[in-house]
Structure formats: C-alpha cells, structure tokens
Backbone as CSV, one residue per row, in Angstrom:
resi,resn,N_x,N_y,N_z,CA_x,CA_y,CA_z,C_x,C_y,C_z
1,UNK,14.403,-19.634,-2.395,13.477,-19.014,-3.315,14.250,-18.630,-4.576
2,UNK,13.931,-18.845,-5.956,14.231,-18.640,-7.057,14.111,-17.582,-7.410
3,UNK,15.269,-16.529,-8.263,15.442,-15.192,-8.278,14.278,-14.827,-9.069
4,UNK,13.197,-15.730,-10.052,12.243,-15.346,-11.004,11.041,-15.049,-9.254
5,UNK,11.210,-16.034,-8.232,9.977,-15.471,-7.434,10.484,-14.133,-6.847
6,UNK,11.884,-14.154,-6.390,12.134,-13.133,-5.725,11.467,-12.001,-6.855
7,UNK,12.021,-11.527,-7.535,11.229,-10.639,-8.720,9.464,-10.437,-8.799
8,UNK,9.126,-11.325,-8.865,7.385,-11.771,-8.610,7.424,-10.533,-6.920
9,UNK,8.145,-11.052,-6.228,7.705,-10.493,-4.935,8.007,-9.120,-4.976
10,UNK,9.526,-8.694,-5.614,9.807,-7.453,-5.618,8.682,-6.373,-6.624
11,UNK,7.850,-7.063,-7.704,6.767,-6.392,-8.719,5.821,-6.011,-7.512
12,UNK,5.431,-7.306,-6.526,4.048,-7.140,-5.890,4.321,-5.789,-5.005
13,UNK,5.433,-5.715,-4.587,5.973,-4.483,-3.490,5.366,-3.430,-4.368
14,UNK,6.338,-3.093,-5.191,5.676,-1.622,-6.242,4.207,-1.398,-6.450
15,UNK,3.972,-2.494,-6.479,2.395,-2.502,-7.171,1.687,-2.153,-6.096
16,UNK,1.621,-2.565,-4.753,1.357,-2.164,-3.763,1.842,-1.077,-3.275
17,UNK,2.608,-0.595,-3.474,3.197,0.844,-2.693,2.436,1.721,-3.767
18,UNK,2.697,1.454,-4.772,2.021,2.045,-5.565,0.381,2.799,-5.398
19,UNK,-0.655,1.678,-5.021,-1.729,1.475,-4.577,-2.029,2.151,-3.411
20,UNK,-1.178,2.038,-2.372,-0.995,2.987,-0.964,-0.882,4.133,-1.192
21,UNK,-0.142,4.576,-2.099,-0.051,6.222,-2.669,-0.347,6.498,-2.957
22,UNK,-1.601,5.997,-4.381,-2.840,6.725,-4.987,-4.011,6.801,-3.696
23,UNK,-3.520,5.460,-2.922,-4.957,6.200,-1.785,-4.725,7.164,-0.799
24,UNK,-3.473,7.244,-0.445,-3.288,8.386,0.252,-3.362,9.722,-0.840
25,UNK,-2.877,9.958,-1.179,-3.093,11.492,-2.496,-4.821,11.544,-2.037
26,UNK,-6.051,10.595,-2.163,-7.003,10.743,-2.359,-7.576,10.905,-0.625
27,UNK,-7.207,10.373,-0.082,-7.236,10.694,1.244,-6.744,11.797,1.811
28,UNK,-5.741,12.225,1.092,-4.751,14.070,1.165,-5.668,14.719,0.456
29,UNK,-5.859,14.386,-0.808,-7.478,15.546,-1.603,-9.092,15.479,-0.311
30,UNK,-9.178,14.682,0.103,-10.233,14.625,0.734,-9.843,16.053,2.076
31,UNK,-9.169,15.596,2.670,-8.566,16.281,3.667,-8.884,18.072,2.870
32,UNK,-7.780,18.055,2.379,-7.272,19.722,1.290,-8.530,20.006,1.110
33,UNK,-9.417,19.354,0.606,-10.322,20.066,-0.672,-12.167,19.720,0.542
34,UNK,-12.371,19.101,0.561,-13.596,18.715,1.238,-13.899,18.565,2.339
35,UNK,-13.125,18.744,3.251,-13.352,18.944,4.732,-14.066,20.244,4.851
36,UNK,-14.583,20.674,5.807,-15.650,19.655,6.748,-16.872,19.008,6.131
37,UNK,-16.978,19.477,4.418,-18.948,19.475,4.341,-18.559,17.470,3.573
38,UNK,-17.281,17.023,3.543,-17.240,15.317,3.226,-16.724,14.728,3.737
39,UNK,-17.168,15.125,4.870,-16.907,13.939,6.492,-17.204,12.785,6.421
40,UNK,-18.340,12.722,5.718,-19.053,11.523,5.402,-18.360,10.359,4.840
41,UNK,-17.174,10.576,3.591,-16.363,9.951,2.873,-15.263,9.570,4.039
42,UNK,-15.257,10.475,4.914,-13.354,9.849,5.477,-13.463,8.894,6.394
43,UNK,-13.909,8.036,6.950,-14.274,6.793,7.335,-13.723,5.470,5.824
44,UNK,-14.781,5.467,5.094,-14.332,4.777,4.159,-13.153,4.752,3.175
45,UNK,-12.757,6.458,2.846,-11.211,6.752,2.639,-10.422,6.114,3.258
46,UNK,-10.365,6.416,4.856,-9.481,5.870,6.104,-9.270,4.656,5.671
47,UNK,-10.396,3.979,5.720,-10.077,2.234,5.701,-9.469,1.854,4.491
48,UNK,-9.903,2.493,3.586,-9.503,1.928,2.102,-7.765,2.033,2.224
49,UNK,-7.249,3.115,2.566,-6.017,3.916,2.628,-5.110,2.756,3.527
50,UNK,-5.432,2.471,5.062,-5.052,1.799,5.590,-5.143,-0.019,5.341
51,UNK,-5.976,-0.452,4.210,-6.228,-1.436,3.923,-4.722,-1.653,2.743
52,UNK,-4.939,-0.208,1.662,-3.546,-0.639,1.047,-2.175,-0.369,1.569
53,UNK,-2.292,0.552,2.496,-0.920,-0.240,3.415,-1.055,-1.031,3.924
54,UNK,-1.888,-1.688,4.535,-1.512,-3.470,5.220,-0.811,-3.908,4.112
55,UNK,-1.639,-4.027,2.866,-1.222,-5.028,1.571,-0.299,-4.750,1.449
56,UNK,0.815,-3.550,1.424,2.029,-3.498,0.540,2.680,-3.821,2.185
57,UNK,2.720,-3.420,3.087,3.534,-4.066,4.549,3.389,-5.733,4.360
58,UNK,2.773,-6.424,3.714,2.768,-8.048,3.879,3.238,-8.044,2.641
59,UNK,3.243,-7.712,1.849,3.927,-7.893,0.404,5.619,-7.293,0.834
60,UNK,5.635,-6.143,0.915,7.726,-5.968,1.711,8.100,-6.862,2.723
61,UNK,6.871,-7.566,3.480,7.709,-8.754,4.745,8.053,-9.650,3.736
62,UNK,7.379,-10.010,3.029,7.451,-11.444,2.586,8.410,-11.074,1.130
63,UNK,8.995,-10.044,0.870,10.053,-9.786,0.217,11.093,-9.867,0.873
64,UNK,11.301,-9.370,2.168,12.451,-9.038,3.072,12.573,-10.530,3.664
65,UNK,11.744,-10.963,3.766,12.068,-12.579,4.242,12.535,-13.485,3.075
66,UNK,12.293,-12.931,1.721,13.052,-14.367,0.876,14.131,-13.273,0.596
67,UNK,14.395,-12.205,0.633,16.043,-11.855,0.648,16.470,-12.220,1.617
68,UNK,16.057,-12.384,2.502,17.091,-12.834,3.879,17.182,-14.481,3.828
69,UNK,16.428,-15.021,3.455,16.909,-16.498,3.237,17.626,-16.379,2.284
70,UNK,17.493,-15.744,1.291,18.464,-16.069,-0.111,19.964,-15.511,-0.113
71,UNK,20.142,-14.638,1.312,21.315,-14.594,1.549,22.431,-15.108,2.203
C-alpha cells in the first residue's frame, strides 16, 4: 500500500473517531440532562453511537492491516 493511501486511511481513522465522540458526548448529554422523561431518544442515540464506533473500528483495522503489511 502506498504511503498517499496509508494517509487516506490514517484521515478516515480521525474522521471516524472523531464522529464516535460527538455521538457519545450526545449520548453522555442524553444520559446527564434528560433521563428519565427522554427515554424515548436512547434507543436511537444507542444505535447511532454504536453504529459510529463500528465505522471507526473498520476504518483502524484496515489501517492497522496496511501498517502491518507495509512493514
């Protein structure tokens, strides 16, 4: 893999971790601030939250796998 993709892959990591952390904060405000009377929301929080960690966990494999070939 070419150090311009490795880079491509290392952006997608941030961008995704990134993404995981604004939904957790909002999933942590839900929690803090609106429990119990916006129960209603934490179902779809949940998923959203756990949807952008999948994305950034397959975006760091597939970083950690072209550093490890490229080494």
């Amino acid at each position: 893999m070419s150090p311009e993709e490795i880079r491509k892959l290392e952006k997608e990591v941030k961008k995704t971790k990134r993404l995981a952390s604004e939904q957790a904060m909002e999933l942590h405000d839900l929690i803090e601030d609106k429990l119990p009377d916006g129960y209603k929301e934490l179902m779809g929080i949940a998923e959203a939250t756990y949807q952008a960690c999948l994305a950034w966990d397959e975006a760091n494999q597939k970083l950690t796998a072209a550093l490890a070939e490229a080494a």
